[in-house]
C-alpha positions, -999 to 999 in steps of 0.1 A, spaced: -127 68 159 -158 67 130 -170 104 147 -135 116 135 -136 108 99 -157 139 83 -138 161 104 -104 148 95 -124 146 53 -131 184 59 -98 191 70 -80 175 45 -102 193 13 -100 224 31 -58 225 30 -60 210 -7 -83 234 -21 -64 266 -1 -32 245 -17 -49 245 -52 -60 282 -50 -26 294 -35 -8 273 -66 -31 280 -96 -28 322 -85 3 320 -87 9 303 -115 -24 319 -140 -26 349 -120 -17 382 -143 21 393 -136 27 427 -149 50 441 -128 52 486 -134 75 505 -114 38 521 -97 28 490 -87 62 478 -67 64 506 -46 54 498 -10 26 507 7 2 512 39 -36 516 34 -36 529 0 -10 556 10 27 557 8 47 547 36 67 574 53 99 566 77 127 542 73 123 507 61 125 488 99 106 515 122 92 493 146 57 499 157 48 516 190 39 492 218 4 508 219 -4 487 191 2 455 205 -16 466 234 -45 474 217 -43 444 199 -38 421 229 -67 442 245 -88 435 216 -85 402 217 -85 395 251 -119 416 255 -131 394 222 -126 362 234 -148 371 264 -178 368 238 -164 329 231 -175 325 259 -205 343 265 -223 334 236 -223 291 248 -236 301 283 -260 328 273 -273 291 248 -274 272 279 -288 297 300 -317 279 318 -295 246 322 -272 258 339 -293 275 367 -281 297 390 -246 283 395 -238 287 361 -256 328 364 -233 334 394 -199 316 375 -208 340 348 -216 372 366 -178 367 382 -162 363 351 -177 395 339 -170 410 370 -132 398 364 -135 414 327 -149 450 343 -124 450 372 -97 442 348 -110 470 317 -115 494 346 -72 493 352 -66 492 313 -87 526 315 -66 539 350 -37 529 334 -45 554 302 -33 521 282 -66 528 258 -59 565 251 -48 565 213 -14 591 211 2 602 177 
């Protein structure tokens, strides 16, 4: 239960200081509110459309395929660490999970779902 402690300490001054910041911004931070200032925006350009236009599902599905092609390098980067350890069981676990990755990008790509339409 000792091993815990300075991770549990780290935790614990990370919240409180994000709490402090979050508190003291909002309470000393400027507040000068001009008409210019409240209007919404996207990007640094005005946003166009009604108020709740929902987003196309593309988006979602680039950002699922994002992330699901990111996480592949969580993983990579321990085994490519361990890479002589692991010996030939661990090259051939990896080579199928890449495999699985290519086989699985090569049907996003079929599938058009990475074609970027307006």
């Amino acid at each position: 239960m000792t091993a815990y402690v300075p991770i549990l300490l780290l935790f614990t001054v990370a919240f409180a200081l994000a709490g402090v910041f979050f508190v003291l911004g909002g309470a000393i931070g400027p507040k000068n509110p001009t008409p210019e200032k409240m209007i919404p925006y996207e990007c640094g350009s005005e946003s166009t459309g009604a108020r709740f236009v929902k987003p196309s599902v593309k988006f979602y599905l680039t950002a699922i395929l994002f992330v699901v092609f990111d996480i592949e390098a969580v993983f990579i980067y321990p085994w490519a660490i361990q890479f002589r350890a692991l010996g030939w069981t661990g090259f051939v676990t990896m080579g199928s999970f890449i495999a699985l990755l290519v086989v699985g990008l090569v049907y996003v790509w079929k599938k058009g779902a990475l074609e970027w339409e307006k």
